[in-house]
N, C-alpha and C positions, 0 to 999 in steps of 0.2 A: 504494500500500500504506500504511496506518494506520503510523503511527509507535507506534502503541502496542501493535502485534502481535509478543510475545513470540519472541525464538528465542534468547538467549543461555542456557544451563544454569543458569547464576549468577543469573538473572532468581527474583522469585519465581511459585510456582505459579500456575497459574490459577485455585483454585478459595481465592486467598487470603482474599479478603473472600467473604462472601452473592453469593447472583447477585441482581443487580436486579432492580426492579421495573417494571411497568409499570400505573400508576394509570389513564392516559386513551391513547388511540392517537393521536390527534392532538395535539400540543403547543402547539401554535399559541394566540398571545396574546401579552399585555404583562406583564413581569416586572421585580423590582427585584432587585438584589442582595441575599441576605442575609449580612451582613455580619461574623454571628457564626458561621458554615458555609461559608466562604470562606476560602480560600487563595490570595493572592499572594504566590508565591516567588518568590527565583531562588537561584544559585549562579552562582559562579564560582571559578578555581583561582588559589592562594594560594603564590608561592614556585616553581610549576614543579612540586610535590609532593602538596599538599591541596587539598581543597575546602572551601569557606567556603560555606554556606547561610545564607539569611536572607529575610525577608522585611516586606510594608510591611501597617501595622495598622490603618491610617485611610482609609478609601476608600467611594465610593458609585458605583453602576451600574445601568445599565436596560438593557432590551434587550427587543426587537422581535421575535419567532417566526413566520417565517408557512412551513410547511411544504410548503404547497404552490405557492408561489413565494417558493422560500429568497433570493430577490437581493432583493426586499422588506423581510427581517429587516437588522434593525438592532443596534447595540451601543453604547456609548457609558459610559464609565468615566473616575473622575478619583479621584487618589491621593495625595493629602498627603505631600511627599517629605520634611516632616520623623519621619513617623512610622515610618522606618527602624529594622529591631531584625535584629541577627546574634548578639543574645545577648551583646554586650561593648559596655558604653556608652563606654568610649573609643573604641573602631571605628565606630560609631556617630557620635558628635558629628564625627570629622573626616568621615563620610560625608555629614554633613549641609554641610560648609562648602563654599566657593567650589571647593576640591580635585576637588572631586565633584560633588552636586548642587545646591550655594548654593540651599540648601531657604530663605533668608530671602527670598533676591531673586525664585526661582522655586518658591513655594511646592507648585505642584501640577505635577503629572506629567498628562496627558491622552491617553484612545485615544479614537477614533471611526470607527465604521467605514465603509467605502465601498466596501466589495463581499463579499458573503457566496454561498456555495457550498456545494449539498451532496452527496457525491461518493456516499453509500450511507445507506442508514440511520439508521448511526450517525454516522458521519465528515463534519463539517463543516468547511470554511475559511473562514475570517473572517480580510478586509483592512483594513487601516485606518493612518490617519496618528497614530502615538505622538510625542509633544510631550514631551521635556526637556528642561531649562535654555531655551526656548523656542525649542528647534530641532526641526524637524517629517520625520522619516523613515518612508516604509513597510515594513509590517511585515507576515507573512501567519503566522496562527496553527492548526494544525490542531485540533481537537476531537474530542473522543469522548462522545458523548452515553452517559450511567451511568444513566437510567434520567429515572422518574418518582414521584411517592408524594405519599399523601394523610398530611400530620401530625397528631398528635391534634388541634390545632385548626382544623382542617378548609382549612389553606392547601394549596393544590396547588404539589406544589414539582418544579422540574428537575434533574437533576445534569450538567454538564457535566466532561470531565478535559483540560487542552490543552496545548502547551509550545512551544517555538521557541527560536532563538537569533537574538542578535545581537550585532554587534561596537559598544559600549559606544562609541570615538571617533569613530562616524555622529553621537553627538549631544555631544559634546564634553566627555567624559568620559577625559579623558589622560592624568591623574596617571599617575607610575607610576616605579622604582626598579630600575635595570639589577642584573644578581648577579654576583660576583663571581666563579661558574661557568657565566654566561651565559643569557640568556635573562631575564625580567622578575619585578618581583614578582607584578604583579595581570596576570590574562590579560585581554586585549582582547575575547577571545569569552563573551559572558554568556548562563547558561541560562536562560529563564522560563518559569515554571511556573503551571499553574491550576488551582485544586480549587473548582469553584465551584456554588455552591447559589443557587436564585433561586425566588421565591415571585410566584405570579402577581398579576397585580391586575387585568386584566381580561380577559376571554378572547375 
């Protein structure tokens, strides 16, 4: 089942945005990320209480389409771990230090993938080895394919929607501050999130 099939009431509607589109039937080809129609988030919970969202601004990606032998597609992304933003530049700069992700020494974050799946339609799985502070864990992302569209300057673009979680000290990511009513400050489990747009380049 899609993780992104609605059942909670507090969810919003279904008919929240436009329904998508579909420009070509086959999707298949070479695409890059666009970079200003992308979204890498994550979240995580702050205190035992809130959530902290934020996400990274500097990144590039390609990826490989082939529909009709989806274990052919490909992915591959890499993301500048200095260019972290939660919206608070003190939170920020120690997210960049040794604490965290010693964005000086390991400047870039990297996915690549190494086995892609496509379970329906819409619903893909993409595996692959995520690389921080230069520790290498696998990670399996589900996808919901959001459509297709031709833009006014006649790029053919994809929309892809995906998320996952992972526990944050697989890659050595420790920091962290016991509470005085127990339990930590930052949670070990991190959500990551994907809103991504990709323009083809060759089909």
């Amino acid at each position: 089942m899609s993780i992104f099939k609605r059942t909670a009431k507090s969810d919003a509607p279904e008919n929240a945005f436009d329904a998508p589109t579909s420009a070509v039937e086959d999707i298949s080809g070479d695409y890059t990320l666009d970079t200003t129609h992308t979204r890498l988030g994550f979240s995580v919970r702050h205190a035992m209480v809130t959530t902290v969202r934020g996400s990274f601004k500097e990144f590039e990606g390609t990826a490989h389409v082939d529909t009709a032998n989806p274990s052919a597609s490909t992915i591959a992304l890499t993301i500048k771990a200095a260019s972290i933003d939660t919206g608070v530049a003190d939170r920020d700069g120690h997210l960049r230090t040794g604490d965290f992700f010693d964005a000086e020494t390991y400047p870039d974050i990297t996915f690549s993938s190494t086995k892609v799946e496509r379970e329906d339609d819409t619903t893909w799985l993409v595996t692959g080895d995520l690389t921080i502070k230069g520790v290498t864990q696998p990670v399996t992302v589900e996808f919901e394919s959001t459509g297709s569209a031709r833009d006014p300057f006649g790029n053919l673009r994809i929309g892809f929607e995906g998320a996952t979680s992972i526990n944050r000290k697989d890659w050595g990511l420790t920091y962290n501050a016991a509470l005085e009513t127990g339990g930590v400050l930052i949670s070990d489990k991190i959500k990551l999130e994907f809103d991504v747009s990709a323009i083809q380049t060759t089909a």
